[in-house]
C-alpha atoms as an extended CHARMM CRD file, in Angstrom:
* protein
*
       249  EXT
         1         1  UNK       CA           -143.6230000000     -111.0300000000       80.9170000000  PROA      1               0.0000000000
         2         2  UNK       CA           -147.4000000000     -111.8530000000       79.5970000000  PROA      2               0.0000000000
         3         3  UNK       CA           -148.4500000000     -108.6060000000       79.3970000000  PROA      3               0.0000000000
         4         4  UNK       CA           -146.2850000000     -104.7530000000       79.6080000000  PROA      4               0.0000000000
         5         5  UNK       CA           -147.4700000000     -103.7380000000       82.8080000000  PROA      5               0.0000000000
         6         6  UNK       CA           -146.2160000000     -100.8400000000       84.6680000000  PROA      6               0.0000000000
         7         7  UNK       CA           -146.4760000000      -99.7810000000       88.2310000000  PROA      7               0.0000000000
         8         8  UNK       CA           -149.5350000000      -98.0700000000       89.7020000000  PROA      8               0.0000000000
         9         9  UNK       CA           -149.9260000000      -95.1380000000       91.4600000000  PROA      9               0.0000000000
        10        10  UNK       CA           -150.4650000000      -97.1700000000       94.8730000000  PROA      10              0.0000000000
        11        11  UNK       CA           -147.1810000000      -97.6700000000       96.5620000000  PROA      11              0.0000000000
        12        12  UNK       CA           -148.1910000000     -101.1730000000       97.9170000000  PROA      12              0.0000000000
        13        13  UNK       CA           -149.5430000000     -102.7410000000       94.2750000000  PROA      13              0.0000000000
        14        14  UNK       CA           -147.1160000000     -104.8070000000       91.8700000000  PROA      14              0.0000000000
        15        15  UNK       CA           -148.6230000000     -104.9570000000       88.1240000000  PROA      15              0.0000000000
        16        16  UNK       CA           -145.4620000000     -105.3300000000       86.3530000000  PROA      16              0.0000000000
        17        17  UNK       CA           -142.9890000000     -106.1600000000       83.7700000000  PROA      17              0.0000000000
        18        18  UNK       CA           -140.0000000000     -108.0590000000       84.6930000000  PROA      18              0.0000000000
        19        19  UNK       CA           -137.1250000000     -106.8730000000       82.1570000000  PROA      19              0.0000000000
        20        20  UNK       CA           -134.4070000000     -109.0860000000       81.4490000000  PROA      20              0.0000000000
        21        21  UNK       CA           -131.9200000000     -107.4410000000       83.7340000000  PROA      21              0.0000000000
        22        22  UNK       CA           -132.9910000000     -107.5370000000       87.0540000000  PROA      22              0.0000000000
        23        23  UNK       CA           -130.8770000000     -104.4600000000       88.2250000000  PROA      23              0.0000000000
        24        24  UNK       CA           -133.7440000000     -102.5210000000       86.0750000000  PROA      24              0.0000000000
        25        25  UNK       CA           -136.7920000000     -103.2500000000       88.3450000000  PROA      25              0.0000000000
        26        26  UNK       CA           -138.9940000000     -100.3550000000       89.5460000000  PROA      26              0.0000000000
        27        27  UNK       CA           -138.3040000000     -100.3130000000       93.0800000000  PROA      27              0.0000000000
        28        28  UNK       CA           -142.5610000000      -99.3520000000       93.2860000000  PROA      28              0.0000000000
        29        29  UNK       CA           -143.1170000000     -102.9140000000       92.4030000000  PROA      29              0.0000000000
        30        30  UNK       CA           -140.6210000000     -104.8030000000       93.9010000000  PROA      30              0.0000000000
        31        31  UNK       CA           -140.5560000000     -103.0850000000       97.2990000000  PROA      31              0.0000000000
        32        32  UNK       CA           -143.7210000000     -103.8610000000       98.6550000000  PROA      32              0.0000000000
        33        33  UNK       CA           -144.2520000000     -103.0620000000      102.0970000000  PROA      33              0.0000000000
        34        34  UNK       CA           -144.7570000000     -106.0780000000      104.1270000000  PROA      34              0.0000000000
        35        35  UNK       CA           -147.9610000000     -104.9550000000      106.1860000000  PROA      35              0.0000000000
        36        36  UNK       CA           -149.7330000000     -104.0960000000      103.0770000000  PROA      36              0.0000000000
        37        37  UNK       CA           -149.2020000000     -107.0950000000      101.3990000000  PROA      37              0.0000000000
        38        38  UNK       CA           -152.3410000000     -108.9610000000      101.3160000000  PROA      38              0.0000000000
        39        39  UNK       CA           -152.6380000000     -111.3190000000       98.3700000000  PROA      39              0.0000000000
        40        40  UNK       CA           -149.7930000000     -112.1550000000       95.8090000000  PROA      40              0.0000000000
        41        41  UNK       CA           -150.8290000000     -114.2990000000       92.4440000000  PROA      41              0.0000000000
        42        42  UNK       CA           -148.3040000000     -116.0020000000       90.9320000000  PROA      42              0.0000000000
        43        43  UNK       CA           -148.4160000000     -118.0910000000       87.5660000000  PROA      43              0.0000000000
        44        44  UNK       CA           -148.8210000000     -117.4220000000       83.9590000000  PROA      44              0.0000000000
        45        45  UNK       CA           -151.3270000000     -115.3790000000       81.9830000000  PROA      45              0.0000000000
        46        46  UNK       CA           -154.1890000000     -117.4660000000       83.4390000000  PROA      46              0.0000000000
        47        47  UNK       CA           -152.8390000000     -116.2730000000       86.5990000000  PROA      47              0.0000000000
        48        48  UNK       CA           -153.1110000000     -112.3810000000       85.7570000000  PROA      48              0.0000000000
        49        49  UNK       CA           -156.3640000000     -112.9200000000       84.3610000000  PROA      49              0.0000000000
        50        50  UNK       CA           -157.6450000000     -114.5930000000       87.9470000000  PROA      50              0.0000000000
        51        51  UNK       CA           -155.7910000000     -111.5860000000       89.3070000000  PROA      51              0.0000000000
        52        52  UNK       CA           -157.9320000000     -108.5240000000       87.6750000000  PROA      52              0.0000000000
        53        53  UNK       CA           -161.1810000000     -110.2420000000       90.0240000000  PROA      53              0.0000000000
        54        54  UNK       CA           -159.2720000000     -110.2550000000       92.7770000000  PROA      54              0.0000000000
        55        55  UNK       CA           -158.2730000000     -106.3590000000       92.1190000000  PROA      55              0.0000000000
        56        56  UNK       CA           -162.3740000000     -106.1910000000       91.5820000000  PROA      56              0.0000000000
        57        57  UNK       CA           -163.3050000000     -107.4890000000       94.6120000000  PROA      57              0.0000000000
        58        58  UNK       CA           -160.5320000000     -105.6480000000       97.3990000000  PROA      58              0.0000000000
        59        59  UNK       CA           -159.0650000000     -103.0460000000       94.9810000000  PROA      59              0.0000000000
        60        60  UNK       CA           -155.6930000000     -102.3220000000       93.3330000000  PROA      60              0.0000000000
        61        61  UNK       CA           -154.0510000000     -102.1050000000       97.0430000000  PROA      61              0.0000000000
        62        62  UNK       CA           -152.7410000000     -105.0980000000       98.5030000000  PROA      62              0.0000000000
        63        63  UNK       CA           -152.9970000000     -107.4640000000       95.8020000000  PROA      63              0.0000000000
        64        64  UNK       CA           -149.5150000000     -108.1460000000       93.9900000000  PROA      64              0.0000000000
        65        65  UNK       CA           -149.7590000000     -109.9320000000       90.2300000000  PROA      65              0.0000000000
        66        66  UNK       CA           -146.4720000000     -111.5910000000       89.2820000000  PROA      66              0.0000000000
        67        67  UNK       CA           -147.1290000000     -113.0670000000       85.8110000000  PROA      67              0.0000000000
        68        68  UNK       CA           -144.9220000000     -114.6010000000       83.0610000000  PROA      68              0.0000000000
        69        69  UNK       CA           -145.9120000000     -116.0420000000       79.8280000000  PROA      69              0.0000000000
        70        70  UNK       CA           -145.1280000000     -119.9440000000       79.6940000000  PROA      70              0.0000000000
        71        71  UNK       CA           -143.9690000000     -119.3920000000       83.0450000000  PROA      71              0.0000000000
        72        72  UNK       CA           -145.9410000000     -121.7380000000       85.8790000000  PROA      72              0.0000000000
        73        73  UNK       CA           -145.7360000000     -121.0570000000       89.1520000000  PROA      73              0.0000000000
        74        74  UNK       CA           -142.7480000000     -124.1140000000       90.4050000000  PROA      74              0.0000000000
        75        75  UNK       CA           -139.1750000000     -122.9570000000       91.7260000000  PROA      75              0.0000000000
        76        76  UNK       CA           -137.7400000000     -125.4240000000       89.0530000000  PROA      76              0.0000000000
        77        77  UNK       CA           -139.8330000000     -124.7560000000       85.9960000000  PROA      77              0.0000000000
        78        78  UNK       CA           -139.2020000000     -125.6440000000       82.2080000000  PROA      78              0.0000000000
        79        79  UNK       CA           -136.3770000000     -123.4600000000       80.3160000000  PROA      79              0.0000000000
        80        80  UNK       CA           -137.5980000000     -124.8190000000       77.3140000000  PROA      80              0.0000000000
        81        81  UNK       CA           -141.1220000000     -122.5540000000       77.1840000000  PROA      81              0.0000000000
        82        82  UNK       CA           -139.6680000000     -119.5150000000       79.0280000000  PROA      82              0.0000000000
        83        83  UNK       CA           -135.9770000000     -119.1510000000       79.1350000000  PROA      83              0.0000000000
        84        84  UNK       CA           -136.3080000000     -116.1500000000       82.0300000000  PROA      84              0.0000000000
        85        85  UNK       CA           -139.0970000000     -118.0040000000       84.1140000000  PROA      85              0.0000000000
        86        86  UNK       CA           -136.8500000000     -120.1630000000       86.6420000000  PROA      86              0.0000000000
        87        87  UNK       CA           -134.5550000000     -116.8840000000       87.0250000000  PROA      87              0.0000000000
        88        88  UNK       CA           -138.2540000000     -114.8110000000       87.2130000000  PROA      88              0.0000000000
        89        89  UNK       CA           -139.3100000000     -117.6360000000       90.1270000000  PROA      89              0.0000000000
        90        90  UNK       CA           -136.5870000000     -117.8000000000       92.3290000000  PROA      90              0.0000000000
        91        91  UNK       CA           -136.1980000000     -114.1690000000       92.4350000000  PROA      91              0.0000000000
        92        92  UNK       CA           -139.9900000000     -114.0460000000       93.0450000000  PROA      92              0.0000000000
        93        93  UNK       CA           -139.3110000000     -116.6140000000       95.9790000000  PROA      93              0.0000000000
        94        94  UNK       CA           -136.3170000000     -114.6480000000       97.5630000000  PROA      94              0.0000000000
        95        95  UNK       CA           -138.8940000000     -111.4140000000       97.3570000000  PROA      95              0.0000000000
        96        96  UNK       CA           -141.4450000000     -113.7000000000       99.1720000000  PROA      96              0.0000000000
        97        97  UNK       CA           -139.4120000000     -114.6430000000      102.1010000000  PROA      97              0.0000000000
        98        98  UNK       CA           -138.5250000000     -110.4650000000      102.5750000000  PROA      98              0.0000000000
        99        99  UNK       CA           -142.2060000000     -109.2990000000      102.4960000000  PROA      99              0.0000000000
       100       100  UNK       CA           -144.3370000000     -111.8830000000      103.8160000000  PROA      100             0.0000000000
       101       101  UNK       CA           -147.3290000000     -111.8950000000      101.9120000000  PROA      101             0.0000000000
       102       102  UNK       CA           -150.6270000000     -113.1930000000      103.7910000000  PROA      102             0.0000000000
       103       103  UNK       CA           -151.3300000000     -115.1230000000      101.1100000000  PROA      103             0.0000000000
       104       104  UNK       CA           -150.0700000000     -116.7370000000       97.6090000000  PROA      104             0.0000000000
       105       105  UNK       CA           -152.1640000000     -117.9420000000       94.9820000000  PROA      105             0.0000000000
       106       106  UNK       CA           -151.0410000000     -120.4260000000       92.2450000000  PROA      106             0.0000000000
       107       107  UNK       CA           -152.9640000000     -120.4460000000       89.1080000000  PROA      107             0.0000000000
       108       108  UNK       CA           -151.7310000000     -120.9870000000       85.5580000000  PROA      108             0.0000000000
       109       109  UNK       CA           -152.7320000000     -123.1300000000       82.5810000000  PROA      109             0.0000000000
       110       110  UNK       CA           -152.0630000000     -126.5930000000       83.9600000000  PROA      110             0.0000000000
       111       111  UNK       CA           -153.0720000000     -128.7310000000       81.4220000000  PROA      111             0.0000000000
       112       112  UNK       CA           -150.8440000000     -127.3950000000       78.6300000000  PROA      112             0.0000000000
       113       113  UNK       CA           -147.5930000000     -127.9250000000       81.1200000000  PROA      113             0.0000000000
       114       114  UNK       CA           -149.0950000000     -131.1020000000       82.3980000000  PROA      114             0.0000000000
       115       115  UNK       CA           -149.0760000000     -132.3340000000       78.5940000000  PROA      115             0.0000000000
       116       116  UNK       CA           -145.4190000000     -131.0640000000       78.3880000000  PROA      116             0.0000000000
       117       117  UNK       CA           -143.5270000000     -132.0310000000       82.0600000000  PROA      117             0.0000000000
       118       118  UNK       CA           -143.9950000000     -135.7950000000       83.2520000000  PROA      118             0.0000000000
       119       119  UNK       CA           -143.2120000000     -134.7430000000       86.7950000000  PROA      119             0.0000000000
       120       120  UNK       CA           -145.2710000000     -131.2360000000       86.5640000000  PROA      120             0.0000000000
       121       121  UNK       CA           -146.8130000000     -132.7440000000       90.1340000000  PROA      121             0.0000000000
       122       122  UNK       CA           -143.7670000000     -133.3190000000       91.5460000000  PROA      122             0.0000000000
       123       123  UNK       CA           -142.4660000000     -129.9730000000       91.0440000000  PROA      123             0.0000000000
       124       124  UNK       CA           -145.8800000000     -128.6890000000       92.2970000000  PROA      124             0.0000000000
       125       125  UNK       CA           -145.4100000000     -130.5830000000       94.9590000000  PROA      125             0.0000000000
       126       126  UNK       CA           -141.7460000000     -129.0880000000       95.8660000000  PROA      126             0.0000000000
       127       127  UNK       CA           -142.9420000000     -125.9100000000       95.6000000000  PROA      127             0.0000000000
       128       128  UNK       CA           -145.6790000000     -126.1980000000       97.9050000000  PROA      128             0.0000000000
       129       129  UNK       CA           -142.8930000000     -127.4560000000      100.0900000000  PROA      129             0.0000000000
       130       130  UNK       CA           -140.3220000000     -124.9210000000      100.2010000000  PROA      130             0.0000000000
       131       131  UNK       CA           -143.4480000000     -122.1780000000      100.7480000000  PROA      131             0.0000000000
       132       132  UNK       CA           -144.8180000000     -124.0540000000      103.7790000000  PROA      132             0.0000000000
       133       133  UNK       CA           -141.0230000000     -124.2430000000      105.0450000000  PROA      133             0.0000000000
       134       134  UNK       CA           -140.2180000000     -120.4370000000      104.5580000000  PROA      134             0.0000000000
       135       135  UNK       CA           -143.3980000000     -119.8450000000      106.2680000000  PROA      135             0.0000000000
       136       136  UNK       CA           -145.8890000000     -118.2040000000      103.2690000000  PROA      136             0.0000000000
       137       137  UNK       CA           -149.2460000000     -119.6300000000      102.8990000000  PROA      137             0.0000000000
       138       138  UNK       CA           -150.3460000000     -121.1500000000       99.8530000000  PROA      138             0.0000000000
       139       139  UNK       CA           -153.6490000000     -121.3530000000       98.1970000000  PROA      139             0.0000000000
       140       140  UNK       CA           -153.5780000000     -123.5840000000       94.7290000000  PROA      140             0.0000000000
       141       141  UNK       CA           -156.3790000000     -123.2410000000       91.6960000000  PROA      141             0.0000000000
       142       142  UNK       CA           -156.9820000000     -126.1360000000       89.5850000000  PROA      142             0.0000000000
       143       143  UNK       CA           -156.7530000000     -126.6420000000       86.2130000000  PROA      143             0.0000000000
       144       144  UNK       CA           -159.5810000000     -124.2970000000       84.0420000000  PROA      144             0.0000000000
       145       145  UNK       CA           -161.9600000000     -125.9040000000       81.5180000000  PROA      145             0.0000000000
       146       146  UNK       CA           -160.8570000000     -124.6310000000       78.2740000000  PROA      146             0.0000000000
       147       147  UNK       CA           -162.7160000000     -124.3980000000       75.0600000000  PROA      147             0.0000000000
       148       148  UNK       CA           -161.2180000000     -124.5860000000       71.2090000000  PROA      148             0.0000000000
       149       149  UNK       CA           -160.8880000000     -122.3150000000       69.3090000000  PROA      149             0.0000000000
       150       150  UNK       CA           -162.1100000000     -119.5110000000       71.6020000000  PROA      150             0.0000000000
       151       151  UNK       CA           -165.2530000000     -119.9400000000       74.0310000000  PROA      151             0.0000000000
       152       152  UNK       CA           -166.4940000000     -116.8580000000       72.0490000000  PROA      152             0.0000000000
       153       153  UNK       CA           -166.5170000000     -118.3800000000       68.4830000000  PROA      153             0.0000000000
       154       154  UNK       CA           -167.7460000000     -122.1460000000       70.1050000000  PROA      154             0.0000000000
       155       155  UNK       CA           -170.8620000000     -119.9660000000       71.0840000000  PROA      155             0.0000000000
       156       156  UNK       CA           -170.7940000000     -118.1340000000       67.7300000000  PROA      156             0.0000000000
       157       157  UNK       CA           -170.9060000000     -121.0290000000       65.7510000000  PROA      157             0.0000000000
       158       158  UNK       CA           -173.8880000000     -122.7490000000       67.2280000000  PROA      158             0.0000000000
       159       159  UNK       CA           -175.6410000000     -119.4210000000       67.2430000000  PROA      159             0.0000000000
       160       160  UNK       CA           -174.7750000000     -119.6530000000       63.5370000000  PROA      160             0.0000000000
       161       161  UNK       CA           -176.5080000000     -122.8540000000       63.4180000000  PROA      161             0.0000000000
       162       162  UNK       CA           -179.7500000000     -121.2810000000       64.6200000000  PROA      162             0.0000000000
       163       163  UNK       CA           -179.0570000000     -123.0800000000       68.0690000000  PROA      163             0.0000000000
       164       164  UNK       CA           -179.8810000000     -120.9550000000       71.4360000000  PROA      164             0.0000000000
       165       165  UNK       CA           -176.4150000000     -119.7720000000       73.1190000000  PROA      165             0.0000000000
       166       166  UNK       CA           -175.9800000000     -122.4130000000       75.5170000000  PROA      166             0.0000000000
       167       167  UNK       CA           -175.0680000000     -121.5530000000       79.2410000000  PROA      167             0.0000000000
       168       168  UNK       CA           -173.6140000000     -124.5030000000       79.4940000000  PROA      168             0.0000000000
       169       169  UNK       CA           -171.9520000000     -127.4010000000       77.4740000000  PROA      169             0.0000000000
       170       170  UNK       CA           -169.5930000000     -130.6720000000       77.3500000000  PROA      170             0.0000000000
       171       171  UNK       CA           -166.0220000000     -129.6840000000       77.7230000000  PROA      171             0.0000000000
       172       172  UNK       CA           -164.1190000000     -130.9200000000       74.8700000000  PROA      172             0.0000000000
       173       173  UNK       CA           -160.6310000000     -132.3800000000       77.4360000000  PROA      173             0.0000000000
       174       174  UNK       CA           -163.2630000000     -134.7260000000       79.9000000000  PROA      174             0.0000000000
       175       175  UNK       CA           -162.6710000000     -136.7430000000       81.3320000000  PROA      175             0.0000000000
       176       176  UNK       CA           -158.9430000000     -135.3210000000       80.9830000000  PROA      176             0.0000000000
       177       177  UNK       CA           -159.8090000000     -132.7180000000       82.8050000000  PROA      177             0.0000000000
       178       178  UNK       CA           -161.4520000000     -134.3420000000       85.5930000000  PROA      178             0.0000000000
       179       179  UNK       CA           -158.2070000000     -136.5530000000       86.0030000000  PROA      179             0.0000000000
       180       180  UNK       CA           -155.5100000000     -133.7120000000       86.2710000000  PROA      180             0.0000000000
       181       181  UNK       CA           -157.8820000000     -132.1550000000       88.7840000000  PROA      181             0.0000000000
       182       182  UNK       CA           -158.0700000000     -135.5960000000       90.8450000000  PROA      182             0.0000000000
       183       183  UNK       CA           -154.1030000000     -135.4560000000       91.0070000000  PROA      183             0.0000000000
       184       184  UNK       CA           -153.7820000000     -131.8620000000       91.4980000000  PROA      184             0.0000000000
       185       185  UNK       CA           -156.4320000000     -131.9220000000       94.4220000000  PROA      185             0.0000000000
       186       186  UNK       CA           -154.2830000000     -134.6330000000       96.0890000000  PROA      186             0.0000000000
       187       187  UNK       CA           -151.0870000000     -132.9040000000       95.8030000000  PROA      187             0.0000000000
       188       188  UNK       CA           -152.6700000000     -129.9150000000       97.9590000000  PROA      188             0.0000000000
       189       189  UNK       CA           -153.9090000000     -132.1610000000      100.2380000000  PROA      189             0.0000000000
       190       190  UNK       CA           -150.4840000000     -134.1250000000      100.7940000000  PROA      190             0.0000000000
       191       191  UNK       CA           -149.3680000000     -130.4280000000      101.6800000000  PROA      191             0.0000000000
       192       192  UNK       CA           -152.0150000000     -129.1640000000      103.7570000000  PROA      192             0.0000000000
       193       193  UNK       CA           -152.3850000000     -126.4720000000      101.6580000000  PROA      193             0.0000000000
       194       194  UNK       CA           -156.3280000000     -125.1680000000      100.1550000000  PROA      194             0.0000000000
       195       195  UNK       CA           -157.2500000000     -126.5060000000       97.0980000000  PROA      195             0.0000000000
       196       196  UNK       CA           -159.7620000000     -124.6980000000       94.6030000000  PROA      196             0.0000000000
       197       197  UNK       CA           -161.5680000000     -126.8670000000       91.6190000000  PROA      197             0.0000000000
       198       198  UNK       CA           -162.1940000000     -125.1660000000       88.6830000000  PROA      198             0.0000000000
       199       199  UNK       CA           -163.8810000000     -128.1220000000       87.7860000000  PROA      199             0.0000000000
       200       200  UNK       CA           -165.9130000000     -128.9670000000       90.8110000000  PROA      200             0.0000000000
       201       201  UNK       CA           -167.0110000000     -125.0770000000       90.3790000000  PROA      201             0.0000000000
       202       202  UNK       CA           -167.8200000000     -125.0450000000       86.5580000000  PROA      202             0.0000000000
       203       203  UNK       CA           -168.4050000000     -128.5490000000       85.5950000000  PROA      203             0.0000000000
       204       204  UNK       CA           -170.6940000000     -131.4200000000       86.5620000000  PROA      204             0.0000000000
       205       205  UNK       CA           -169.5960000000     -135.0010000000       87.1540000000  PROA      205             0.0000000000
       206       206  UNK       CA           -170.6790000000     -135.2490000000       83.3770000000  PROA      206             0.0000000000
       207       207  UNK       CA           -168.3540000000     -132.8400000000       82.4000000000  PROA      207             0.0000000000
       208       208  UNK       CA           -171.1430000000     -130.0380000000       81.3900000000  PROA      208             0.0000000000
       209       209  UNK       CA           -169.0760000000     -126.9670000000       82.4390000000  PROA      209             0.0000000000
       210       210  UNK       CA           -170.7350000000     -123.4180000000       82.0320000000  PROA      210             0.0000000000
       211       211  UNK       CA           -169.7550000000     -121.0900000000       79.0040000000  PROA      211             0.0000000000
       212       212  UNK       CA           -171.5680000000     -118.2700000000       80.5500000000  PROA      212             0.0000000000
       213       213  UNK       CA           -172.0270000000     -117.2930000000       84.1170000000  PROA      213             0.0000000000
       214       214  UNK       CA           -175.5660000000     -115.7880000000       85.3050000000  PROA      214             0.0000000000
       215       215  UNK       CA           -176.1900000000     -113.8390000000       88.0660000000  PROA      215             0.0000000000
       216       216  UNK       CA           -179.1110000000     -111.4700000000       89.6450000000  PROA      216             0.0000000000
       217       217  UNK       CA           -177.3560000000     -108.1020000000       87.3630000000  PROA      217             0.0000000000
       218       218  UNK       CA           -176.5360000000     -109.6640000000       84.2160000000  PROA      218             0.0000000000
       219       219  UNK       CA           -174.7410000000     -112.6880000000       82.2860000000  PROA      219             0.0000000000
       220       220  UNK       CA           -171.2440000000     -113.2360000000       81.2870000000  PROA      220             0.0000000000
       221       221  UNK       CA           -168.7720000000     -115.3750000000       79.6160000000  PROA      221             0.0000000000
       222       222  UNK       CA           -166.6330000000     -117.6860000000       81.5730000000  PROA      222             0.0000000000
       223       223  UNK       CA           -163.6030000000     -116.8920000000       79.6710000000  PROA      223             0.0000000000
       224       224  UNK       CA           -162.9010000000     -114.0930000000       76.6530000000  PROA      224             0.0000000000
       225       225  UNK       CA           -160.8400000000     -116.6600000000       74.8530000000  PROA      225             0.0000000000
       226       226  UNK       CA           -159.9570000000     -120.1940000000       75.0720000000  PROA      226             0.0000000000
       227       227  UNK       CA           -159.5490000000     -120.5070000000       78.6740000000  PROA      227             0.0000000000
       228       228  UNK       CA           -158.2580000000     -116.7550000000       80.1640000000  PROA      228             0.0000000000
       229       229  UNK       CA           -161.5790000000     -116.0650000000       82.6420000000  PROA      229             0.0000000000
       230       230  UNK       CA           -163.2400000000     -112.8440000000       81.9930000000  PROA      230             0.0000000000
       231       231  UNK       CA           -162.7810000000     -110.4660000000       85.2190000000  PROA      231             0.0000000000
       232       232  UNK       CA           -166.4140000000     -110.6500000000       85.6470000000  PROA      232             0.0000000000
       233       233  UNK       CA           -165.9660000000     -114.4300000000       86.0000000000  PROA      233             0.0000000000
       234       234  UNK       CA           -162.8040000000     -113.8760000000       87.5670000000  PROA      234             0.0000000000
       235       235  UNK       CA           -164.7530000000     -111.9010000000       90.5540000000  PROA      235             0.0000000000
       236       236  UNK       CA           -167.3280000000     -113.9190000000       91.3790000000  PROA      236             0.0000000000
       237       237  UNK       CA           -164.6510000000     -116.8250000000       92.0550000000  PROA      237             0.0000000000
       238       238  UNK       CA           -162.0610000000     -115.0650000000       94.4850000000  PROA      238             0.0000000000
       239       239  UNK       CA           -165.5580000000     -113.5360000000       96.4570000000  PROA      239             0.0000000000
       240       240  UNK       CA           -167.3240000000     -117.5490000000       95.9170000000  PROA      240             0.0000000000
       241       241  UNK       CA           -164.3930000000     -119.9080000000       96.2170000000  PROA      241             0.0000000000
       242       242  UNK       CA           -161.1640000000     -118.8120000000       97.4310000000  PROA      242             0.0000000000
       243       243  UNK       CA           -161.1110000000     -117.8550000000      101.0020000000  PROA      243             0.0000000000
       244       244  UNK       CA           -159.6360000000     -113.8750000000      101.8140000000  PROA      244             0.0000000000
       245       245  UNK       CA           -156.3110000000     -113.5780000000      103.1470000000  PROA      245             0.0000000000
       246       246  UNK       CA           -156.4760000000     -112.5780000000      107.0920000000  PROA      246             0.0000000000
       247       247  UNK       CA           -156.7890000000     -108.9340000000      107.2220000000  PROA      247             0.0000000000
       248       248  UNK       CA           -158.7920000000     -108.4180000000      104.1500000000  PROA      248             0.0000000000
       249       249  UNK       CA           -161.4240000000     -106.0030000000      104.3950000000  PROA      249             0.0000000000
């Protein structure tokens, strides 16, 4: 998986490592009481990172953080980039259907699949289907602005250049960018399901996007890398943009 997580203390949180052999799960992950299970995010490493605000904003308990690296969020993903994510996915979905989370969120780094998988939408698309059928709501995130090398060292470098640390700037993949997140948002809307734009939230119809988030306490980065949000940034979307599951205090 993206990152070696283990199991908290809290009986009802997942922050795990899937091994290789499934027989070797830690039953404190994978058994996750149904009524305490709130939020679930599934995707990639852009998932996980989504996934620390959400663990900001209603704490460690109820909120469940599946994560693989190079492994989207589709019940027939690429072998080629992860060779454990479809086995990782449809286990996930069989583990879905038994404890009934309130809500899933899918998040991961769409633009690098969407450059690599022709029919990523369609798969999307499938997915979002066979949740709705077995029941599970769905929430989807759209693609993130990224920035290359690292948002950290684009800021860095004009600072270098005597320029002022801009909060905001044009995103290097518009009108790219704008396009996936045109397709995307009409995939979730085929399905009924709620759509959140990245783009719509960080970008203007220009495709200025902001580098650095301010609010009344204090300033931060958008992302700590090329595209991975900070949990700062991270927070302030699941309280701003993506509705609570029911029952969330």
């Amino acid at each position: 998986m993206s990152r070696n997580w283990w199991p908290s203390a809290a009986p009802d949180t997942a922050s795990f490592r899937v091994p290789k052999r499934r027989k070797n799960l830690v039953p404190a992950c994978t058994d996750v009481p149904e009524a305490e299970t709130k939020s679930l995010y599934w995707g990639d490493s852009y998932s996980a990172a989504l996934a620390f605000g959400a663990e900001a904003v209603f704490g460690e308990t109820g909120v469940t953080k599946v994560s693989g690296a190079s492994c989207p969020p589709l019940l027939d993903p690429p072998t080629d980039l992860s060779q454990n994510c479809r086995a990782i996915n449809r286990w996930l979905f069989d583990t879905l259907a038994r404890t009934r989370p309130r809500q899933v969120v899918l998040f991961a780094r769409w633009a690098f699949y969407d450059e690599r998988l022709p029919d990523l939408l369609s798969r999307l698309e499938a997915t979002l289907g066979q949740l709705e059928a077995a029941g599970i709501a769905a929430v989807l995130v759209g693609p993130e602005p990224e920035w290359l090398p690292t948002l950290p060292q684009t800021l860095f470098d004009r600072f270098t250049l005597g320029q002022a640390v801009a909060e905001r700037l044009p995103n290097p993949q518009w009108p790219a960018l704008r396009d996936l997140d045109n397709r995307m948002r009409a995939v979730a809307a085929a399905a009924s399901v709620p759509y959140v734009s990245l783009v719509d939230t960080w970008c203007d119809q220009n495709g200025v996007c902001t580098t650095v988030q301010s609010t009344e306490a204090k300033q931060y980065l958008t992302t700590y890398d090329y595209g991975h949000m900070t949990v700062a940034a991270a927070r302030w979307l699941v309280q701003n943009r993506i509705d609570p599951p029911p029952g969330a205090n």
